[in-house]
N, C-alpha and C positions, 0 to 999 in steps of 0.2 A: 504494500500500500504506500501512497507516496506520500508528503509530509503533509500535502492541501488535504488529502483525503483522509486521512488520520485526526487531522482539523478539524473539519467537518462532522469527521463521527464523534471525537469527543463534543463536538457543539451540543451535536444533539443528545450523544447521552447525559448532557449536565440539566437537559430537563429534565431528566426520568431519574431522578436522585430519588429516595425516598421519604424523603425529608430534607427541609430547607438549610442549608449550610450557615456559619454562621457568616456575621456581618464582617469581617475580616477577609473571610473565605471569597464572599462575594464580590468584594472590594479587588480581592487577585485577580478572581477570575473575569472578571470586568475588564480589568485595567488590558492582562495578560490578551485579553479578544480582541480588543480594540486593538491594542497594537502590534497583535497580528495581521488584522485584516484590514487597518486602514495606515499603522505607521504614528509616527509622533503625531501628539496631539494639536490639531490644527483648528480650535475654536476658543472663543475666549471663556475665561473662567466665570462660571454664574455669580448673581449677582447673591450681598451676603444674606437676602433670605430662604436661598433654596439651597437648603444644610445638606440632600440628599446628591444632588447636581454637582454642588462645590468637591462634596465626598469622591465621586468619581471622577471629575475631574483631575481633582488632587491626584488619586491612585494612578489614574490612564500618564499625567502628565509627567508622572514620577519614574515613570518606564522610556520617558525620552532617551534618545539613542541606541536604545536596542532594536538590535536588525528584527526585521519581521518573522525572520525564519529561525532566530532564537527565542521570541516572543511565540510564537507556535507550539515549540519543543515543551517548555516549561509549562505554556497553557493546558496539554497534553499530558505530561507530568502530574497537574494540580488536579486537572478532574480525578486521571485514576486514582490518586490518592485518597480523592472525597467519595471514590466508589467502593476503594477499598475499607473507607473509616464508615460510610454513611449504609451503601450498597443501593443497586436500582432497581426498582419498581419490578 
C-alpha cells in the first residue's frame, strides 16, 4: 500500500474509534491531517473568542515545517496507536 493510501485508510478508521479520544489526542491528530494533506498552515489564527478554532490552529500551526510525507507517517502512527489503546467499532 502506498503512503496516500495508508492515509486515507487510517482517515477513515479514526472515525470508527470506539470511543472518542481525548482532547490532546484530537489536537494530534488534527494538527498531524492537516498537515498532511494541505502542508503549513496557511490561514490566519481565529479571533480570541473561538477557544476551539484558536486550539487547532495552534496545534496544525505548531507542525510548520514538517514535510507532508512525514506528517503522514506519524498521522498513521497516532491513529494505530488510539486503535491499539481505544480499539474500533
Amino acid at each position: 500500500m502506498s503512503l496516500d493510501e495508508r492515509f486515507k485508510k487510517a482517515a477513515d478508521d479514526v472515525q470508527k474509534l470506539k470511543s472518542k479520544p481525548s482532547n490532546d489526542d484530537l489536537l494530534e491528530i488534527y494538527a498531524l491531517f492537516k498537515q498532511g494533506s494541505v502542508g503549513d498552515c496557511n490561514t490566519d489564527r481565529p479571533g480570541m473568542l473561538d477557544l476551539k478554532g484558536k486550539a487547532k490552529w495552534d496545534a496544525w500551526n505548531g507542525k510548520k515545517g514538517m514535510s507532508q510525507d512525514k506528517a503522514k507517517e506519524e498521522y498513521i502512527a497516532k491513529v494505530e496507536s488510539l486503535i491499539q489503546s481505544i480499539g474500533l467499532q
